[in-house]
N, C-alpha and C positions, 0 to 999 in steps of 0.2 A: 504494500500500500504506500502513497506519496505519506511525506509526512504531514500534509494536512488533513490526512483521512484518520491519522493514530488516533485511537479511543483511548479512554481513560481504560488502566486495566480492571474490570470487575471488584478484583473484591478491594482493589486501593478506592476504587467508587463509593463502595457501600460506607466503607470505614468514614471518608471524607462525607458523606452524606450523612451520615450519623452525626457526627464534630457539629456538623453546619445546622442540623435538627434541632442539636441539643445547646443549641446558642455557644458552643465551645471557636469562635471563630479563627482566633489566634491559632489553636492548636489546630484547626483546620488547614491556614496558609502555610504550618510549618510542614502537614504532611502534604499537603500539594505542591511544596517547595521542594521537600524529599523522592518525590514520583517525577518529578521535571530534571532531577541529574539524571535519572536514568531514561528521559523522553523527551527533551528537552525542545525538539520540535514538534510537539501537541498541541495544538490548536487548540484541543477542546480543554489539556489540561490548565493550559492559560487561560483558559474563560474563567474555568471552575476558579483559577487564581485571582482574576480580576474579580468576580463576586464576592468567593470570601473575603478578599481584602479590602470591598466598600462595605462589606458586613461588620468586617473591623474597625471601621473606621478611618482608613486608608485611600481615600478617595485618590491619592497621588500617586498609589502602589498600584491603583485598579485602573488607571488610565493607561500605569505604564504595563503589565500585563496584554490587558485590553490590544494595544499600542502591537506589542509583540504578537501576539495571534495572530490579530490582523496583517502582519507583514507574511506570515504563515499560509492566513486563506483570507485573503483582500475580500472573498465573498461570503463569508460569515455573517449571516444576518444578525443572529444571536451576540455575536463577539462585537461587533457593532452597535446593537442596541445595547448591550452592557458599557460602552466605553459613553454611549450615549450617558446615563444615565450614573456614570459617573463625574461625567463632566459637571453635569444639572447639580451634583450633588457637590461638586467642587464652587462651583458658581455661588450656589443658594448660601454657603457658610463661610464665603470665603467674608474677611474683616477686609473691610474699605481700608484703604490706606489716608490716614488723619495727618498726613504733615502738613505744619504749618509752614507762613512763607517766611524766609528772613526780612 
């Protein structure tokens, strides 16, 4: 298979699905981080990386995930709308920049 086609392996799935269930998110991106030395061009597993990392909290980690996949499969609909909707989620909290003038 190309490697845009590499799937998540099954049962690194299930485990990462469980983490992500049980609001465990951190522990999530580290085992998604751990299955990406050994697949490191997964598409899908970068998405699963870009989610759990806006679930953490990590809106900048989940662009740049995001960011990678899509260099992977430019026609990722999914990996797209996630990067979408980290951006929103970057936007929405990002702190206006208050400087004054001299």
């Amino acid at each position: 298979k190309s490697a845009k086609g590499r799937a998540v392996p099954s049962a690194a799935e299930s485990d990462i699905s469980a983490l992500l269930a049980a609001g465990r998110y951190d522990e999530a991106v580290a085992a998604i981080e751990a299955a990406l030395e050994e697949a490191a061009s997964s598409a899908p597993l970068l998405n699963l990386l870009a989610v759990a990392r806006l679930l953490a909290g990590d809106p900048l980690g989940a662009i740049d995930a995001a960011r990678q996949g899509l260099v992977i499969d430019p026609t990722a609909r999914d990996i797209a709308q996630n990067l979408a909707a980290a951006q929103e989620t970057l936007r929405r909290f990002a702190v206006p920049d208050f400087r004054t003038r001299p």
